[in-house]
N, C-alpha and C positions, 0 to 999 in steps of 0.2 A: 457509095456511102458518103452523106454529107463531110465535112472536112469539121473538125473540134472548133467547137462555137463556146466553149466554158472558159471564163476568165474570172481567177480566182480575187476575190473584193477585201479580203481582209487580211492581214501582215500574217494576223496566227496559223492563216492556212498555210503556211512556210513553216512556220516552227521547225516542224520535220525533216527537211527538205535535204541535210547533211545526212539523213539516217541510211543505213544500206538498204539494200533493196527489201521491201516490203507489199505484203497484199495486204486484202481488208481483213481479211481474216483472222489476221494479226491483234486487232484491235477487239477481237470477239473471246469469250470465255462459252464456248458452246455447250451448255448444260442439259443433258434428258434426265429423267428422274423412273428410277425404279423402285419397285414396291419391295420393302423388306420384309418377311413372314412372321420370325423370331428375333425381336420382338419389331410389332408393326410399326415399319418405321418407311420415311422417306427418304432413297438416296439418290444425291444428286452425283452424277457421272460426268466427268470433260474428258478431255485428250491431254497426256501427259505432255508438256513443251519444258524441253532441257534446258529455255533461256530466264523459265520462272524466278522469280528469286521471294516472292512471298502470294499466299491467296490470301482475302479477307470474302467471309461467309457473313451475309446478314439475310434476317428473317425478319416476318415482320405478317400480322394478321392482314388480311384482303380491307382495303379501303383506310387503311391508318396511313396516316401523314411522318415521313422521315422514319430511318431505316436503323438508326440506334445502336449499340454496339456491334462490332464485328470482331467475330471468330476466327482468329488467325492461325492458318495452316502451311505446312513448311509446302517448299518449293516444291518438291516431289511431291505432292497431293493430287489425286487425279478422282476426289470421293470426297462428300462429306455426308454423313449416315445423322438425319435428325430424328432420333424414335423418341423425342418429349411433345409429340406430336396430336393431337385428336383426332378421332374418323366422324368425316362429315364436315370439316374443317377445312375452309382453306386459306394456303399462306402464299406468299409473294417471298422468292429468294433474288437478291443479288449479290454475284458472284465477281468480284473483279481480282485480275490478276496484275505484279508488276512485274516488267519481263526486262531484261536487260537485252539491247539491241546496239551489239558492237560497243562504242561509249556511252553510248546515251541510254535513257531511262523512257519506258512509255509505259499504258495503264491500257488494259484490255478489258473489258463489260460484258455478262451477259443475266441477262432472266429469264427468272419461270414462276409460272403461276401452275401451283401444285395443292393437292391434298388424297384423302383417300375417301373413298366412297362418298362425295360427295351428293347431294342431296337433287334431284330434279325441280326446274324451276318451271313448274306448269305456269303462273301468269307473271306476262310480260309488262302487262301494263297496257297505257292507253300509245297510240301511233297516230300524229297525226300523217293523212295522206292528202297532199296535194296535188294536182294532177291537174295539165294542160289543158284547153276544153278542147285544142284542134281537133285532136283524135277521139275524144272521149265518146263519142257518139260511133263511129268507126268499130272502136276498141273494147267495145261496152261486154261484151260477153268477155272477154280476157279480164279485162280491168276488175268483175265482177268476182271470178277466181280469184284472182289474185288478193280480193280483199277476204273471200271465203279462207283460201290458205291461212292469211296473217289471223284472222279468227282460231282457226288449227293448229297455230303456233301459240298460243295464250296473246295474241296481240286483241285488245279492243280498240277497233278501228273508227276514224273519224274525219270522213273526207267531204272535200271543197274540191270544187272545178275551177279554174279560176282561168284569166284571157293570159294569155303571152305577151301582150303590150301592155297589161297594167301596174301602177304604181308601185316600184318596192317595198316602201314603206306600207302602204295598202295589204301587200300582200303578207308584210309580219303581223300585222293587226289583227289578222285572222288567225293567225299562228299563235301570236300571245294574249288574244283570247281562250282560246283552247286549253297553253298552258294553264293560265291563271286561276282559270274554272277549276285546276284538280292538280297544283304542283307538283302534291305527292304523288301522283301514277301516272302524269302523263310523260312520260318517255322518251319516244321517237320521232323523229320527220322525216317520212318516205316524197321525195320530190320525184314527181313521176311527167318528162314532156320539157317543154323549152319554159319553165318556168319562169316567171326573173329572174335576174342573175341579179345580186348584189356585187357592185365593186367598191372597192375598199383602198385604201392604203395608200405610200409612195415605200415604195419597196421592188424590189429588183433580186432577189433570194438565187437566181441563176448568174450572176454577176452582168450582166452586159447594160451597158448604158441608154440603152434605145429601149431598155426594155421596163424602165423606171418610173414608177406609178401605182395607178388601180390595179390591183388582180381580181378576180373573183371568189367572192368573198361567202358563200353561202352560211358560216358560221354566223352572220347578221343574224338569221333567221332562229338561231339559238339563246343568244343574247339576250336578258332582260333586265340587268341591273342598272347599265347606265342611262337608260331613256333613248331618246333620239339621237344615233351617230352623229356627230358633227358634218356641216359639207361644207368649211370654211376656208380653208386654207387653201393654197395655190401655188406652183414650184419654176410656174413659167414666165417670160415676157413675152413679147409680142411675138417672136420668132419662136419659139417654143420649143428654145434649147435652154437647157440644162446649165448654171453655173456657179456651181461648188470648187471649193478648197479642201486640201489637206486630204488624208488619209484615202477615202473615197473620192477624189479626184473625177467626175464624169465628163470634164471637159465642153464639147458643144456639141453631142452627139443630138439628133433628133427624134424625139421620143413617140414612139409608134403611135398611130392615132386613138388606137381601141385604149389605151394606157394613160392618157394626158389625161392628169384633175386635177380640175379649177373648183374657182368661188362657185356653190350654187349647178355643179352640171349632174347634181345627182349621184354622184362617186362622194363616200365616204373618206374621209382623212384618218382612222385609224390606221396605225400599221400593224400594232401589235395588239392582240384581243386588251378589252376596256373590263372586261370582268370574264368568270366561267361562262363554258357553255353546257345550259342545263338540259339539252336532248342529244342525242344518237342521230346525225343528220347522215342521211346518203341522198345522193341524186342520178337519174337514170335520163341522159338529155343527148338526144342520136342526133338532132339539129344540124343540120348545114355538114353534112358527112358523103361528099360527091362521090369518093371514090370506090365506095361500097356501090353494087348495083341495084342494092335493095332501096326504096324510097324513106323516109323519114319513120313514115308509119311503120311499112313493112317491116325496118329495123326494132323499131317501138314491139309489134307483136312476136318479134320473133325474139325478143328479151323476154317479155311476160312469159312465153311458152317455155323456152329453157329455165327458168326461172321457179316456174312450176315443176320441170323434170328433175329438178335438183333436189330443193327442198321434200321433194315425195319419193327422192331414191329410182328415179326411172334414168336420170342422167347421171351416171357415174365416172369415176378415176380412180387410178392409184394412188396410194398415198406416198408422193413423191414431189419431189421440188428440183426444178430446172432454177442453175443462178450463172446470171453471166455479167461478167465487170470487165468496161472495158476504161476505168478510172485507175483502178486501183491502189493504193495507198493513199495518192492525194496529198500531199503534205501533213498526216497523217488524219484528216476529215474520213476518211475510209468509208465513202457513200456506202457500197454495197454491204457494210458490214450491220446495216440496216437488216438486210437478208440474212448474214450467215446468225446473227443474233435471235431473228424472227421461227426462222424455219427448221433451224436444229430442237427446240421444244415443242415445235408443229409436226413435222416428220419424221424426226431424227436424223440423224449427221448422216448416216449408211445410204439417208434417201434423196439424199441434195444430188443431184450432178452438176458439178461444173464446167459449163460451156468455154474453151476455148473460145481466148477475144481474138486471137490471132487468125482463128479460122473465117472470120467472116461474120456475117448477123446470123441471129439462133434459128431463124424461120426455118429452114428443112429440118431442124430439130422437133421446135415445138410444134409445128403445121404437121406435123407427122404421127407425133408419140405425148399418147395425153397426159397432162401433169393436174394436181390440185392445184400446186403455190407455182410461182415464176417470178424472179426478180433479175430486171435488165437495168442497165446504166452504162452510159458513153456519151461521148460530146453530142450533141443536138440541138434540133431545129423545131417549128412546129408540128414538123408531121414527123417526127420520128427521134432516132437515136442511134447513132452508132454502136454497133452491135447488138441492140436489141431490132435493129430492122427501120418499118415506117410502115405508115398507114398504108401504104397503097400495097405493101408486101403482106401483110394484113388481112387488105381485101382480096388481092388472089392469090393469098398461098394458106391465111388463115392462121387462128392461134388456139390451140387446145389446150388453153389452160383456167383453170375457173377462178384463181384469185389472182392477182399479179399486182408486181413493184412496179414502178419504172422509174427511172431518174438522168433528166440531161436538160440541156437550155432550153428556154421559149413554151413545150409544152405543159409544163408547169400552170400556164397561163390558159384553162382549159377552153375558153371561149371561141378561140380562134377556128377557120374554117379546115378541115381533115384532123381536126387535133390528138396528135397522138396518143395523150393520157384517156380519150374516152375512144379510140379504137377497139379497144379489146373488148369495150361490150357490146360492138358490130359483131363480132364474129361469133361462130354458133357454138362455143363452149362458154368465152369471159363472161363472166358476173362480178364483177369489180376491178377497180382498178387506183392506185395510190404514186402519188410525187413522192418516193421516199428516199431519202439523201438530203434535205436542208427544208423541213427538221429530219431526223430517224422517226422512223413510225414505230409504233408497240402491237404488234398482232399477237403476242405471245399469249393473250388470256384465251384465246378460241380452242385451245389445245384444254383446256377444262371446260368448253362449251359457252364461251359466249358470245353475242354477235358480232359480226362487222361495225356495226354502230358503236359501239361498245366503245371498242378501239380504237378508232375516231376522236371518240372524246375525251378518250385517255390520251393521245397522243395531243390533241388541241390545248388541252386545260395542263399539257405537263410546262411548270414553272421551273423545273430542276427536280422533280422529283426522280426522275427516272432522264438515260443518258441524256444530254443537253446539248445542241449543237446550234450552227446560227439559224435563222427561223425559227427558231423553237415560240409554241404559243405567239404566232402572227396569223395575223388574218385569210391568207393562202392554203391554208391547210383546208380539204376537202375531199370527200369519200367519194369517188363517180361507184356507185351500186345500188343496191339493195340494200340497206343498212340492219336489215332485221334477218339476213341470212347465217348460218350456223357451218361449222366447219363438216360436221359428221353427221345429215343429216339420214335419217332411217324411214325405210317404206313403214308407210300408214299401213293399220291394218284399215279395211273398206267394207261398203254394204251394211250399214248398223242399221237395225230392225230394231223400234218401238213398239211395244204392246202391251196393254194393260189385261187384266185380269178382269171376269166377269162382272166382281163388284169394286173394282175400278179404286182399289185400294193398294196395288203392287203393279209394279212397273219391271216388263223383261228385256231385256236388249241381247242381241243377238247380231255378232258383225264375223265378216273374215278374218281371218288370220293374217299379219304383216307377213311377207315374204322373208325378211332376215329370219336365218335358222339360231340365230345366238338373242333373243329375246328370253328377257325371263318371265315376262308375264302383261298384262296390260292395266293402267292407272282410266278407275272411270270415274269423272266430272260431270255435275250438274249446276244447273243454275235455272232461276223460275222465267228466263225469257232466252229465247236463242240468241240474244248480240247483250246478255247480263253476264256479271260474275260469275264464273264457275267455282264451283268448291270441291274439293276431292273427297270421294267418299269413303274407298279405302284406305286402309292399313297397310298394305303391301301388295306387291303388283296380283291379277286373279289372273289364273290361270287358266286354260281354255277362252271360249269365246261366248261365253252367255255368262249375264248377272243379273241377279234379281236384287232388284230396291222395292226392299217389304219397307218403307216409310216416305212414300215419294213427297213430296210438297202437294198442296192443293192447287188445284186449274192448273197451270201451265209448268211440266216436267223437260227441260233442254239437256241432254245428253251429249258428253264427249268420251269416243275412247280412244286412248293412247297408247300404242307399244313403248315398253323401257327396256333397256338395254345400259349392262354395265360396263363401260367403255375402260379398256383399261386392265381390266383382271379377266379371267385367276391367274395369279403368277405365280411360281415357284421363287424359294429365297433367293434372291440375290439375280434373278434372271430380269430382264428388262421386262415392263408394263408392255402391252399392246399398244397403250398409249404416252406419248414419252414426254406428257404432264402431271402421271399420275390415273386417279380413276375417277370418272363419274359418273352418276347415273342420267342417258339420256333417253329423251322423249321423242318421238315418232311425231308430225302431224295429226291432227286428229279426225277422226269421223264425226259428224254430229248428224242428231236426229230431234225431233220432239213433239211430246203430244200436249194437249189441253184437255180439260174437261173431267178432271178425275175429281171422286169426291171428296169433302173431308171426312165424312163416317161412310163407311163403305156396305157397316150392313146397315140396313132401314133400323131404326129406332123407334119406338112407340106404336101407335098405335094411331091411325084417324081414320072417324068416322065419315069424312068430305072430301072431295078435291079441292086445294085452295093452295094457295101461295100466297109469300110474303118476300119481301127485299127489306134488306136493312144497309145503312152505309157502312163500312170499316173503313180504317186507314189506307186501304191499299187499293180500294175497290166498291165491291158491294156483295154481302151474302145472300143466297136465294136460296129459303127452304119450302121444298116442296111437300106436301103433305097430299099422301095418296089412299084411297077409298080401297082397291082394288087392285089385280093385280090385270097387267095389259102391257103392251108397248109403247114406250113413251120417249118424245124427244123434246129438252129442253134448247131452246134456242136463244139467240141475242142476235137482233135486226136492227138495222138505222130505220130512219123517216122512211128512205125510199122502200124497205122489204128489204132491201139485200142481208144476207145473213154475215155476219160478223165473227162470230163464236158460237160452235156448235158444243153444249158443256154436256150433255150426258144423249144417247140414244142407245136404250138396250129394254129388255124386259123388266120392269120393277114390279117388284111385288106391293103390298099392303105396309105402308110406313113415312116415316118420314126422313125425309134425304135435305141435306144440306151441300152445299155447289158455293165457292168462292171464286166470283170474276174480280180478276184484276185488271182495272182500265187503264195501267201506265202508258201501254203503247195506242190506245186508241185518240182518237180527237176530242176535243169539246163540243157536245152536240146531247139530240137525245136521241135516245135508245129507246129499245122495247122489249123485254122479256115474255116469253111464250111457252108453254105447255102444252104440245100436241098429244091425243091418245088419251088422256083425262075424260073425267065423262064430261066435264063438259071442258071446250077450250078456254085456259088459261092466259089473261095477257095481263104485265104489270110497266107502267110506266119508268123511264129511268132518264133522271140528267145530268151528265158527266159534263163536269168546271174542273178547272184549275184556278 
């Protein structure tokens, strides 16, 4: 084990330092929340600690700013019961306690993001995806899943391939385009490949003086209020040591080379974010990772593929949390209390185990015995951490665990070569991985179903709303994952069958059944193109596995179905939730299918004495009514210049009447077209030309 490389930079992380012996846990109010029956209410649960001397209780609706009066409860409180509650409603509690410690006086914190039957969030919104070109041609059937997935999660997906040597600012351009087009729904940025890295800052957040500088900054790419980051400023001389006075003292240390910003070298001078950041950023960058035996790509496909096993229920865990601190109190900073904070309303307390720091690094633990969460911290280097291990333990011993903390010096800084904080998405369970200890991160809302990204940018944009420590809201802060991944993800149900009916005026779907045996039913979506808006069509989940939409849209019907599942309940009074945030309803991936070519009147209307056709233009396309002499078999078609057929809108037996067909040219080019009537008595062709 490397030797403790952490040196503390600020006077207050002393504060503590007279107090008796203390862990992180100390500084945590670990809160689960159980479901009340009579009357429905929320109760929030801790551990009784005999050194309490008062709790204060504040609530507060999801998304409000400052937490408002608090509800004060005597020392002995180990409960607080909120039944002025709504279902479908969710609130944000925090809980802090004041504890007497020998003489002195400290303040312990914890949250939950809690409600009851909360409501399923079928669309996500828009995600932008950028992605490396090295591999993209390589990668292309994976990459392609992986966008079908995010499609199956409510994401509408929006991707660029873009070079690994190009311009960073180039590459936000493309990004806050995207935003800009659609503020209100675009969302996410999936960074997929050796993307640019943005650097940023002079900041050192691990305390060591060599290490004072850029970090990497991908929240750049979030950013759009303040214009173009500055690349002004400069902290060297010629020797390109370091020299400052007073409090932070760095003396004449030599500042590593990836780390030095100057005037002009392309490193940004913020330290601390210049305004919010308006997406859910994660990045997936396996880059310059030797000590895995897999190659760059290899590593690349074998994240997409776990990736996919996850989100669709094929790669599983228990729901448990491994925590190992090899810091411990700190002067009362309490890194890992990062953890016991996070994972007691993710798992619950019963499901934490605490790894022994004294035993060594956790590797014959977690390389053994699968976990969801894992949060490591001890003194460290770039490839590793005391007591949570190192890279190269990693690579041959392996980490089964799908979310994880880590926190200790240097890898913080994720760019360097073996870097520990993006190790755990080498190995064949991690799907993310977080610096948490300076700032504390916020995972606490995934335990009501929201993403990784989520949390990210609640942790980035926190100014003091939620605990506060140093780093807080700086440029450093960065998600290595998937940012669009979900804690409790549920098997898809699969195999969804489109069919329409003879006169092509009801639409059946017919899929498998999801393997969870605790679904209650499935949520079916449409929208009029496969990669448009989906809209839910029911009222409540349908049961079995067939539905008919006796009113489909005209020409082009996209289908999604969703298993839901009420995460959470039923519970008896006073017995603890399944889920120990509370309940809500979640959604499955989905299936999708779709046809074209249905008509707007399904039975023939009128009466005609000829074969003939007409087109007229609408808003969305163009209407084609056919008018039929006789009855025979007949296929309407839509052909480019060359013949090739484009849109096949009706082929079946028509009788004597007239039939109406609405094509919508959104997704096709600007060009002309040809409409055609085979099977008429005599053949049909009508000119067509589609402008924007």
């Amino acid at each position: 084990m490397k030797p403790l490389k952490f040196l503390a930079i600020l006077s207050t992380l002393l504060a503590f330092s007279s107090l008796p012996a203390q862990v992180s846990k100390d500084a945590v109010v670990q809160i689960e929340v159980s479901i009340g029956t009579s009357p429905r209410s929320l109760i929030l649960n801790w551990p009784v600690d005999a050194r309490a001397t008062v709790y204060n209780v504040y609530r507060r609706l999801k998304g409000a700013k400052g937490w408002g009066t608090a509800k004060k409860l005597a020392a002995t409180a180990s409960q607080y019961i909120d039944s002025t509650i709504t279902t479908g409603t969710i609130y944000e509690y925090r809980v802090t306690k004041t504890l007497k410690i020998g003489t002195a006086t400290a303040t312990a914190i914890g949250y939950t993001e809690s409600g009851i039957e909360i409501p399923p969030v079928g669309d996500r919104g828009k995600l932008i995806l950028l992605v490396d070109k090295t591999y993209a041609g390589d990668l292309a059937n994976e990459l392609y899943r992986l966008e079908q997935d995010l499609w199956n999660d409510g994401w509408k997906v929006i991707r660029h391939d873009v070079g690994r040597t190009d311009l960073v600012p180039d590459v936000k351009a493309i990004v806050a385009n995207d935003y800009n087009n659609d503020p209100d729904n675009t969302k996410a940025l999936f960074i997929f490949g050796h993307v640019p890295v943005p650097y940023s800052g002079f900041l050192n957040p691990d305390g060591h003086p060599d290490h004072f500088g850029a970090w990497p900054a991908d929240v750049y790419y979030g950013e759009f209020d303040s214009g173009d980051w500055p690349d002004d400023a400069t902290l060297y001389h010629d020797s390109l040591n370091i020299y400052q006075s007073g409090p932070t003292t760095f003396d004449t240390a030599l500042v590593r080379q990836l780390n030095r910003n100057k005037t002009g070298d392309g490193k940004f001078d913020y330290t601390q974010l210049p305004g919010p950041i308006y997406l859910m950023i994660g990045r997936v960058d396996l880059f310059n990772m030797p000590s895995f035996t897999k190659s760059e790509k290899e590593l690349l496909k074998q994240y997409l593929d776990k990736d996919h096993a996850f989100r669709t229920g094929t790669l599983t865990v228990p729901n448990r949390a491994l925590l190992e601190d090899d810091f411990g109190y700190f002067g009362g900073e309490a890194f890992a209390s990062s953890g016991w904070r996070n994972l007691t309303p993710l798992v619950g307390a019963d499901s934490i185990q605490e790894f022994n720091p004294g035993s060594g690094d956790w590797i014959p633990v977690i390389s053994t015995k699968p976990f969801l969460w894992a949060y490591g911290c001890g003194g460290g280097w770039d490839q590793g951490a005391g007591g949570a291990g190192s890279t190269g333990e990693f690579a041959n011993s392996g980490e089964e665990a799908i979310f994880t903390m880590l926190f200790g010096s240097y890898f913080g800084d994720w760019g360097t070569t073996d870097n520990f904080l993006r190790a755990p998405l080498c190995t064949s369970y991690g799907l993310s991985c977080a610096w948490s200890g300076r700032p504390y991160w916020q995972f606490f809302p995934m335990g009501l179903g929201e993403p990784l990204g989520y949390c990210a940018q609640l942790t980035q944009n926190n100014t003091g709303d939620y605990t506060y420590n140093y780093a807080a809201n700086w440029v450093h802060i960065d998600l290595m994952g998937d940012p669009t991944l979900v804690m409790r993800p549920i098997p898809p149900p699969t195999a969804l069958s489109v069919t329409a009916n003879a006169d092509h005026n009801i639409v059946t779907l017919n899929w498998l059944p999801s393997s969870d045996k605790n679904i209650l039913g499935y949520d079916i979506y449409r929208s009029k193109s496969p990669t448009g808006s989906y809209v839910l069509l029911n009222t409540s989940p349908v049961v079995g596995t067939t539905y008919a939409d006796k009113d489909p849209l005209i020409d082009t019907n996209a289908y999604m179905v969703r298993a839901v599942k009420l995460e959470g309940e039923p519970v008896t009074s006073g017995n603890p939730a399944g889920n120990p945030s509370g309940s809500y309803y979640n959604l499955s991936s989905g299936t999708r299918s779709w046809l074209a070519g249905l008509v707007k009147n399904g039975v023939a209307t009128a009466s005609s004495e000829q074969d003939r056709m007409q087109v007229m233009p609408t808003l969305q396309g163009f209407e084609i009514i056919l008018h039929k002499a006789y009855f025979s078999l007949a296929r309407l078609e839509i052909c480019d210049v060359s013949g090739k057929i484009v849109r096949t809108l009706d082929n079946r037996s028509l009788s004597e009447g007239v039939y109406r067909y609405d094509w919508q040219t959104s997704s096709v080019p600007t060009g002309v077209y040809f409409v055609r009537a085979i099977g008429m008595h005599i053949p049909l062709v009508e000119k067509i030309l589609v402008v924007r």
